[in-house]
N, C-alpha and C positions, 0 to 999 in steps of 0.2 A: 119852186119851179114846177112841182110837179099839178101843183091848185091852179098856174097860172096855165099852163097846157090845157086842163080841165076846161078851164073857163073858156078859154079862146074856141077849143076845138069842140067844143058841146054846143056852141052857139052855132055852128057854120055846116052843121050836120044836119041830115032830115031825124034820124034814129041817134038821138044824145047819149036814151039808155046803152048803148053799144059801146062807147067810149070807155077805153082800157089805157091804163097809164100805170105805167111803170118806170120806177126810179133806181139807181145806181149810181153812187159816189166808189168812184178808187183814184187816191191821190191827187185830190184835187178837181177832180174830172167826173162831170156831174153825165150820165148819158142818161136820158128822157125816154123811152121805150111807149109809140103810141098807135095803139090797134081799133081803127074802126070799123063800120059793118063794109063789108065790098062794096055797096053802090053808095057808098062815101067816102071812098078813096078819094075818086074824082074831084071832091071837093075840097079836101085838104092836102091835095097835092098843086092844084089851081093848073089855070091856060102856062104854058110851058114852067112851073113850078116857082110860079111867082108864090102863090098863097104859102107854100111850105119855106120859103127863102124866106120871106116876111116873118114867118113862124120863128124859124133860127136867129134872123136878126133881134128880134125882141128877148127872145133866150139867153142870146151872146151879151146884151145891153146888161139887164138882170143880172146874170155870172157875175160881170168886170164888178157891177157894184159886191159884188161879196166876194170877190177877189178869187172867182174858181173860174172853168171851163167848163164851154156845155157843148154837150151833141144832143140833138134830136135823130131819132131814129126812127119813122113810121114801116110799123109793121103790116104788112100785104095778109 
C-alpha cells in the first residue's frame, strides 16, 4: 500500500522529492501516514477533496483484496 501511495502521490506533485510515507498495521488496519511539501497539499487534497476521496477509494479496493482496512491519513 505504501509503494502504491508513493506512486500515485509523486506523480500529482510539483516537488515528488518531498513525499513522505509512512505505514502502520494494528490488527488488521493498515493506516497510510502521507506528508507532502505545503504548496502541495492543494493538490493531493483536490477541488473539494475529490483527489484525496479517489486516493481512499483505491486504498479501500487494494485492502478488501488482502482482506485488511486502510486509512489514509495526509499530514499538513
Amino acid at each position: 500500500m505504501k509503494e502504491l501511495v508513493s506512486f500515485i502521490a509523486s506523480r500529482l506533485v510539483d516537488v515528488p522529492a518531498a513525499v513522505e510515507i509512512a505505514e502502520r498495521e494494528e490488527d488488521g488496519m493498515v493506516t497510510v501516514e502521507l506528508k507532502v511539501a505545503k504548496e502541495d497539499l492543494g493538490k493531493i487534497i483536490g477541488k473539494q477533496g475529490r483527489t484525496a476521496r479517489s486516493l481512499r477509494t483505491v486504498l479501500t479496493a487494494v485492502a478488501e483484496k488482502q482482506e485488511k482496512h486502510c486509512l489514509l491519513e495526509i499530514i499538513e
